[in-house]
mmCIF file of the N, C-alpha and C atoms, coordinates in Angstrom:
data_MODEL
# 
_entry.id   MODEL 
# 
loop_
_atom_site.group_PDB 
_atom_site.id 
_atom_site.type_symbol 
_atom_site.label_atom_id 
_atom_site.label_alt_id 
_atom_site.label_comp_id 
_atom_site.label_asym_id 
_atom_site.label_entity_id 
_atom_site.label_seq_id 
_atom_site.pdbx_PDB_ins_code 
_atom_site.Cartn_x 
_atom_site.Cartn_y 
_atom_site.Cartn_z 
_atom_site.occupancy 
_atom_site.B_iso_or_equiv 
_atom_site.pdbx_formal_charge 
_atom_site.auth_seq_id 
_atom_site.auth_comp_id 
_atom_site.auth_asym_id 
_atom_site.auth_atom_id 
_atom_site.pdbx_PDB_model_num 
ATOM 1   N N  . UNK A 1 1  ? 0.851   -1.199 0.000  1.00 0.00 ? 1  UNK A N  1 
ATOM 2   C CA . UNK A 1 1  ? 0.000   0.000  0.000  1.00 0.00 ? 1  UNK A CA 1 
ATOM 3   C C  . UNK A 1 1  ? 0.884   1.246  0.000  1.00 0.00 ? 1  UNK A C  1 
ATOM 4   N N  . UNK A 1 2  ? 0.731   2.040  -0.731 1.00 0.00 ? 2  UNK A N  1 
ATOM 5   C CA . UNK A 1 2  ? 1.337   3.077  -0.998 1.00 0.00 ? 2  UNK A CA 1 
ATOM 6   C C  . UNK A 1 2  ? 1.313   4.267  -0.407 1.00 0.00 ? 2  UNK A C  1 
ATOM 7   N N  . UNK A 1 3  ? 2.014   5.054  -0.027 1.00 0.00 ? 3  UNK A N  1 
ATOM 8   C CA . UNK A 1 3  ? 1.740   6.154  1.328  1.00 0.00 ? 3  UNK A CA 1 
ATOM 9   C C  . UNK A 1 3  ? 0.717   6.857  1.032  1.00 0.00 ? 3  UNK A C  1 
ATOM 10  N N  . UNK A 1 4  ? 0.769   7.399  -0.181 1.00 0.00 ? 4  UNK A N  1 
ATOM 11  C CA . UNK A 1 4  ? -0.832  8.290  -0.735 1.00 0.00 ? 4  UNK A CA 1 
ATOM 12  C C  . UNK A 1 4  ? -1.723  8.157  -0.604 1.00 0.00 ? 4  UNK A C  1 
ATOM 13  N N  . UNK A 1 5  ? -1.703  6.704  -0.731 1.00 0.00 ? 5  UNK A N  1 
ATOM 14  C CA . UNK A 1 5  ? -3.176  6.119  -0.655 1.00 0.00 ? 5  UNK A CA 1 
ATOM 15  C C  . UNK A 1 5  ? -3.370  6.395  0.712  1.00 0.00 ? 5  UNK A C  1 
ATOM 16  N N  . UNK A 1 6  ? -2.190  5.677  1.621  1.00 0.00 ? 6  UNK A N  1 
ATOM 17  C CA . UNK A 1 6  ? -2.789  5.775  3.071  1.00 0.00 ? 6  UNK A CA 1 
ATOM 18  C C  . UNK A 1 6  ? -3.854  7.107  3.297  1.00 0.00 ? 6  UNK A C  1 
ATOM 19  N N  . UNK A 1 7  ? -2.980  8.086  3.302  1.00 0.00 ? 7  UNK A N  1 
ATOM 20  C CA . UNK A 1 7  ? -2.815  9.187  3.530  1.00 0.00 ? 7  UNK A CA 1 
ATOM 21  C C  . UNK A 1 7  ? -4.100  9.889  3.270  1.00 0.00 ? 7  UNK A C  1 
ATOM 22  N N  . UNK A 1 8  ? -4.339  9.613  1.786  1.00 0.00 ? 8  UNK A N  1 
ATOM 23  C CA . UNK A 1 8  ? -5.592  9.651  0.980  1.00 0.00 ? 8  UNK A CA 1 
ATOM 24  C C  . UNK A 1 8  ? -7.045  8.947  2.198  1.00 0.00 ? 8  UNK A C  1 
ATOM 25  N N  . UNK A 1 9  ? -6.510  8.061  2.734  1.00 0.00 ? 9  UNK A N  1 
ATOM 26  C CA . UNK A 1 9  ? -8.004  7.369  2.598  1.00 0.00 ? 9  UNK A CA 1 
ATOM 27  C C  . UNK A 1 9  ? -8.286  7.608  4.333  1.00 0.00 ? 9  UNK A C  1 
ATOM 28  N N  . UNK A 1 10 ? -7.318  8.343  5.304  1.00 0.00 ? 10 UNK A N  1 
ATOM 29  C CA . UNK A 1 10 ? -7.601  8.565  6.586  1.00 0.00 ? 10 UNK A CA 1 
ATOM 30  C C  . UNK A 1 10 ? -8.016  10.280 6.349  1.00 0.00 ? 10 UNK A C  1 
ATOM 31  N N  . UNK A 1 11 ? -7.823  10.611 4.943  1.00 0.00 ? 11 UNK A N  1 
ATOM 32  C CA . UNK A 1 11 ? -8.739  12.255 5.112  1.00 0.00 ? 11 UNK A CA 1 
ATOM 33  C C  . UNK A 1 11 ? -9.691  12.106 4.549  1.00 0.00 ? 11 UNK A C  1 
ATOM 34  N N  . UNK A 1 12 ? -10.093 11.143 3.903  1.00 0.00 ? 12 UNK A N  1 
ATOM 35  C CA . UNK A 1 12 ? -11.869 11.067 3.468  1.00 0.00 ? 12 UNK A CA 1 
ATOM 36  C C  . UNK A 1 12 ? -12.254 10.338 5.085  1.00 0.00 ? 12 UNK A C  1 
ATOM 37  N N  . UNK A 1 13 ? -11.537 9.355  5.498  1.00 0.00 ? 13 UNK A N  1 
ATOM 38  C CA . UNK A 1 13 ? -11.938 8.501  6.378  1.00 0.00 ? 13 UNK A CA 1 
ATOM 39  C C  . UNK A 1 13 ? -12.797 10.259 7.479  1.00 0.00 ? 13 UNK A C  1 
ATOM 40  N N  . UNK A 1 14 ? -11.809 11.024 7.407  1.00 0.00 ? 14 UNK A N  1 
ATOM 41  C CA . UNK A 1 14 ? -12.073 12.093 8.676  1.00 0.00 ? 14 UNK A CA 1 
ATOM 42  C C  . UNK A 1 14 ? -12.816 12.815 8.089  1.00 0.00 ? 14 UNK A C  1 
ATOM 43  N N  . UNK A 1 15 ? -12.790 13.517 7.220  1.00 0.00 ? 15 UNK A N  1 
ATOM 44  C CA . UNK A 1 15 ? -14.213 14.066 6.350  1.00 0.00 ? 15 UNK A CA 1 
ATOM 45  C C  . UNK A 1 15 ? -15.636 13.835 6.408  1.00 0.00 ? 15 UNK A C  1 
ATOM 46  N N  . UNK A 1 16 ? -15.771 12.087 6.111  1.00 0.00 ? 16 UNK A N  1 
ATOM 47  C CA . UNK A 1 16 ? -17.145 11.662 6.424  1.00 0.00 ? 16 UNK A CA 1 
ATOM 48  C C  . UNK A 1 16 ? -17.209 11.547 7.707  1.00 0.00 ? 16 UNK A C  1 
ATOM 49  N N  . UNK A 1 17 ? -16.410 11.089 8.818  1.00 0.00 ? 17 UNK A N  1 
ATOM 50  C CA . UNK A 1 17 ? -16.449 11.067 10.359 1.00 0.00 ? 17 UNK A CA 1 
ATOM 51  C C  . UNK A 1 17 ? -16.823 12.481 10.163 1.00 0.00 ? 17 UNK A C  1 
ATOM 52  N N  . UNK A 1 18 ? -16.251 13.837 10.341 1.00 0.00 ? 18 UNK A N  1 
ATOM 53  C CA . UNK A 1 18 ? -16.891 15.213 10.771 1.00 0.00 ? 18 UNK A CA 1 
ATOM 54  C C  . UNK A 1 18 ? -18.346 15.331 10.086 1.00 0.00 ? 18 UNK A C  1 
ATOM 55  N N  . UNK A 1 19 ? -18.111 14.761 8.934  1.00 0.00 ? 19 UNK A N  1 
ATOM 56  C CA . UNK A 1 19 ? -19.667 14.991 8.169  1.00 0.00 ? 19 UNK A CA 1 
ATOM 57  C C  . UNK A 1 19 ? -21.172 14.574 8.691  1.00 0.00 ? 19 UNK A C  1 
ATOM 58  N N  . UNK A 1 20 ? -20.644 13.442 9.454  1.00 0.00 ? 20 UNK A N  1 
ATOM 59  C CA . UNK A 1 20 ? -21.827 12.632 10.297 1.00 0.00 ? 20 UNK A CA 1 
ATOM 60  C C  . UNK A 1 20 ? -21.606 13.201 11.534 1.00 0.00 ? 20 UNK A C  1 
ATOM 61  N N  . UNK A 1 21 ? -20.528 13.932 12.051 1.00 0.00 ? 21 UNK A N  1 
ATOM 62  C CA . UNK A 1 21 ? -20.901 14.340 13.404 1.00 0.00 ? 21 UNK A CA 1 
ATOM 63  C C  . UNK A 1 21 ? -21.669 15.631 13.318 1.00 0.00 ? 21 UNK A C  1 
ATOM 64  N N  . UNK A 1 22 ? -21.342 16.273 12.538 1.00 0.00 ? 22 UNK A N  1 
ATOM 65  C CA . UNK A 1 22 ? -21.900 17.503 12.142 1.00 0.00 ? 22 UNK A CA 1 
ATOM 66  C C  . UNK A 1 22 ? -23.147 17.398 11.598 1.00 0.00 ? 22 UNK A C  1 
ATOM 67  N N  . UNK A 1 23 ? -23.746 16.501 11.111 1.00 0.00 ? 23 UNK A N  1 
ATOM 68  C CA . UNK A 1 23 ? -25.083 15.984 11.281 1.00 0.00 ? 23 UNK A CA 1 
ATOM 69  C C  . UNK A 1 23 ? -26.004 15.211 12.453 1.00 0.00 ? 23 UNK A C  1 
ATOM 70  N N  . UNK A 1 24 ? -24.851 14.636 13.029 1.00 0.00 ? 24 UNK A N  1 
ATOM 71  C CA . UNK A 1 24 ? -25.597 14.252 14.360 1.00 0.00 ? 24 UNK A CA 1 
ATOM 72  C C  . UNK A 1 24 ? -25.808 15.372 15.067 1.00 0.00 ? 24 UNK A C  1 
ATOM 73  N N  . UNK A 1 25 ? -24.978 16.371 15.468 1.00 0.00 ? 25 UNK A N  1 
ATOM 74  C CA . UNK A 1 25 ? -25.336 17.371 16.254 1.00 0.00 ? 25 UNK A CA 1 
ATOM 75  C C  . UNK A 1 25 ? -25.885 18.037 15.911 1.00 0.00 ? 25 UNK A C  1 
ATOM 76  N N  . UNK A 1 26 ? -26.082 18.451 14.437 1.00 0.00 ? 26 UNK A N  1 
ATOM 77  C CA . UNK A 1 26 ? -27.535 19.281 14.063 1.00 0.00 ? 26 UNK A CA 1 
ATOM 78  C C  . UNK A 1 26 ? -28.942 18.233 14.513 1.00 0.00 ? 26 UNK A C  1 
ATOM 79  N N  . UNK A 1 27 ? -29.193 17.351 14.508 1.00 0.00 ? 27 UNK A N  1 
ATOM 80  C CA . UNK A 1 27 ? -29.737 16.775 14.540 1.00 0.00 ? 27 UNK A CA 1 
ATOM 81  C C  . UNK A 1 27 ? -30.613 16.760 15.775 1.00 0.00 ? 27 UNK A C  1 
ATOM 82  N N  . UNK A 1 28 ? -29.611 16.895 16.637 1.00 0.00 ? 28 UNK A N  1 
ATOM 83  C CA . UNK A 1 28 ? -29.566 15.982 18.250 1.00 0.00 ? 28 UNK A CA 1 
ATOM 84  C C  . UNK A 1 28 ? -30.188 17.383 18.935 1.00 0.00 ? 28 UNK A C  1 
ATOM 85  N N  . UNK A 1 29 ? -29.051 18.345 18.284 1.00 0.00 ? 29 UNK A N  1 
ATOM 86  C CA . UNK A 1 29 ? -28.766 20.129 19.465 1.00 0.00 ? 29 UNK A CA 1 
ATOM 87  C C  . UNK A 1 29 ? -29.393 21.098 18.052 1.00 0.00 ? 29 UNK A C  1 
ATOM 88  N N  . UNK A 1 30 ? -30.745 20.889 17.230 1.00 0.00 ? 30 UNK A N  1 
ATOM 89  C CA . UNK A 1 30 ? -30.682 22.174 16.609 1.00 0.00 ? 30 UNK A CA 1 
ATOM 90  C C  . UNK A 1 30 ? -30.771 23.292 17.026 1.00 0.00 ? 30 UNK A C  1 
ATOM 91  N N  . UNK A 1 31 ? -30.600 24.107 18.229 1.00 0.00 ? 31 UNK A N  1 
ATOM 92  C CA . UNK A 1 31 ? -31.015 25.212 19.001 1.00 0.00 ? 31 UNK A CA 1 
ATOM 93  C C  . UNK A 1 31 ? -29.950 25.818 18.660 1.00 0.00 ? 31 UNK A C  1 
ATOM 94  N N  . UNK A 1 32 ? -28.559 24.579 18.930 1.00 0.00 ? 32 UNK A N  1 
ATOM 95  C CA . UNK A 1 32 ? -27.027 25.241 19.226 1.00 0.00 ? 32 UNK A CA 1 
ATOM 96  C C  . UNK A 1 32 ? -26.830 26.153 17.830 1.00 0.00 ? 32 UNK A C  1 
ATOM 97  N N  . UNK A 1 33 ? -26.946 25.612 16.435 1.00 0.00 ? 33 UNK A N  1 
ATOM 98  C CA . UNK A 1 33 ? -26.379 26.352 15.155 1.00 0.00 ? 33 UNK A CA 1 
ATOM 99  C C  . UNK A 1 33 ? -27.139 27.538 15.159 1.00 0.00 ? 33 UNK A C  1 
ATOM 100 N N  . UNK A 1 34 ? -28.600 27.699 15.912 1.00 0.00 ? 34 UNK A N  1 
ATOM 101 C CA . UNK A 1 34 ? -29.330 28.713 15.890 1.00 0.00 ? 34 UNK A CA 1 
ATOM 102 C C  . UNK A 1 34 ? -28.817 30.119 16.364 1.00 0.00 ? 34 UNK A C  1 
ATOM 103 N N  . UNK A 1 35 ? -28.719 29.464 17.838 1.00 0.00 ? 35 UNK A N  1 
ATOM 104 C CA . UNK A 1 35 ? -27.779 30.278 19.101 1.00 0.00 ? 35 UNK A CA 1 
ATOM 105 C C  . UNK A 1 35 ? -26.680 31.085 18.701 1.00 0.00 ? 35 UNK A C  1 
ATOM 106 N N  . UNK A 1 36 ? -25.768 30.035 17.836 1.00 0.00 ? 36 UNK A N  1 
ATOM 107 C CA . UNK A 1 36 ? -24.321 30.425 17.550 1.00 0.00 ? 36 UNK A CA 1 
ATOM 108 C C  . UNK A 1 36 ? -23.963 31.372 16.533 1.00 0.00 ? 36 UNK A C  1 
ATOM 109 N N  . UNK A 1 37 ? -25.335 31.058 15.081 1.00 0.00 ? 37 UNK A N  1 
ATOM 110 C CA . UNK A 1 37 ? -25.203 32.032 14.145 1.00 0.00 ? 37 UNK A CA 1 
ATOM 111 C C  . UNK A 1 37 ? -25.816 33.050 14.095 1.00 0.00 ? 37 UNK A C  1 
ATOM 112 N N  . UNK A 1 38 ? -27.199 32.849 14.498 1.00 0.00 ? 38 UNK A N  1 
ATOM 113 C CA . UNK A 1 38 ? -28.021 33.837 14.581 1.00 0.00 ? 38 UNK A CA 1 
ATOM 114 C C  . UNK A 1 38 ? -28.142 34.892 15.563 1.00 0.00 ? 38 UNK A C  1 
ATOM 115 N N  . UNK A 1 39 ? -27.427 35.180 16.421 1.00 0.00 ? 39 UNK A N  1 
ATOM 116 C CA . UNK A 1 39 ? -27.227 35.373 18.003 1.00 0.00 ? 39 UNK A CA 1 
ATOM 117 C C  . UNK A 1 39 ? -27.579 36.915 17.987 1.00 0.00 ? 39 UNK A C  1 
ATOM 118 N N  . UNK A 1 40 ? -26.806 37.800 17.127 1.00 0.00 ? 40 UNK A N  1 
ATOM 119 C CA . UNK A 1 40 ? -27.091 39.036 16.784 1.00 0.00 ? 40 UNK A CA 1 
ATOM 120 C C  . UNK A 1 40 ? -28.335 39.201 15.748 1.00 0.00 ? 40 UNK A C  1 
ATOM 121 N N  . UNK A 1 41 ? -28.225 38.422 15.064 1.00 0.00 ? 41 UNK A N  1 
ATOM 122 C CA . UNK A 1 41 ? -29.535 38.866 14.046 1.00 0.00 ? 41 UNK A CA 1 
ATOM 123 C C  . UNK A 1 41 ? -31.293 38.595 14.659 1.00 0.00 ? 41 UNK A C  1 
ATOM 124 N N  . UNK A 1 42 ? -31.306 37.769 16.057 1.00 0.00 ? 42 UNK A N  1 
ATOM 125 C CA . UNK A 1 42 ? -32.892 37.221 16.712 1.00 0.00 ? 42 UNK A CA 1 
ATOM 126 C C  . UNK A 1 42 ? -33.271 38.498 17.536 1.00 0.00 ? 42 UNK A C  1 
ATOM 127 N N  . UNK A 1 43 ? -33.950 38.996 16.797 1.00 0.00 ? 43 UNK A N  1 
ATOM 128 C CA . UNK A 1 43 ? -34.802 40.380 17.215 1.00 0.00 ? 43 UNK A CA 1 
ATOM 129 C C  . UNK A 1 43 ? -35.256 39.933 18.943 1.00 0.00 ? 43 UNK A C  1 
ATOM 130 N N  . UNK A 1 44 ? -35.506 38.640 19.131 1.00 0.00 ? 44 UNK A N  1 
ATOM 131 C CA . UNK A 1 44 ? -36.228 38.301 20.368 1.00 0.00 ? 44 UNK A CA 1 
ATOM 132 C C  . UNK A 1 44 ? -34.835 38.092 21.668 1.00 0.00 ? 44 UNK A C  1 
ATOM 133 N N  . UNK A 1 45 ? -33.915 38.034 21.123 1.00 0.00 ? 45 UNK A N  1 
ATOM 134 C CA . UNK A 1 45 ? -32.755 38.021 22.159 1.00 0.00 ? 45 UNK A CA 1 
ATOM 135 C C  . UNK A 1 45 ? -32.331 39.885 22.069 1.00 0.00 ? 45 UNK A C  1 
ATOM 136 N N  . UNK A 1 46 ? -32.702 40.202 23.124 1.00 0.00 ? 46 UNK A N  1 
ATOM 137 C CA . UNK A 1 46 ? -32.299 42.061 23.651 1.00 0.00 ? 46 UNK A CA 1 
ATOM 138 C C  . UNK A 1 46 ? -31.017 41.623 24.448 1.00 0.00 ? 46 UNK A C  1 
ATOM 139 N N  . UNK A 1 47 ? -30.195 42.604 24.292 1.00 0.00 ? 47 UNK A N  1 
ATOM 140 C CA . UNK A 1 47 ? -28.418 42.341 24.757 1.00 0.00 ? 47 UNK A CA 1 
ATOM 141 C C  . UNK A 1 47 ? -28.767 43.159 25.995 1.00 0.00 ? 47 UNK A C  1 
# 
C-alpha cells in the first residue's frame, strides 16, 4: 500500500467522520447552530 493512498483514505476517512458528526449534532442540538449564528440577528434576544 502506498503512502498516498494511506494518507488519501484517513482524510476522506475524517471528512465523512466530521460529516456525520456535524449531522448528528444538528440533529440531536438544533437550538445550538441557531444560538451560535443567529445570536445578533434574533430580534427576540435584547443584549
Amino acid at each position: 500500500m502506498e503512502a498516498w493512498l494511506f494518507w488519501l483514505s484517513i482524510i476522506i476517512i475524517g471528512v465523512i467522520g466530521f460529516i456525520l458528526a456535524f449531522l448528528l449534532l444538528g440533529s440531536l442540538f438544533p437550538n445550538a447552530f441557531d444560538l451560535s449564528l443567529g445570536l445578533f440577528d434574533n430580534p427576540n434576544i435584547k443584549p
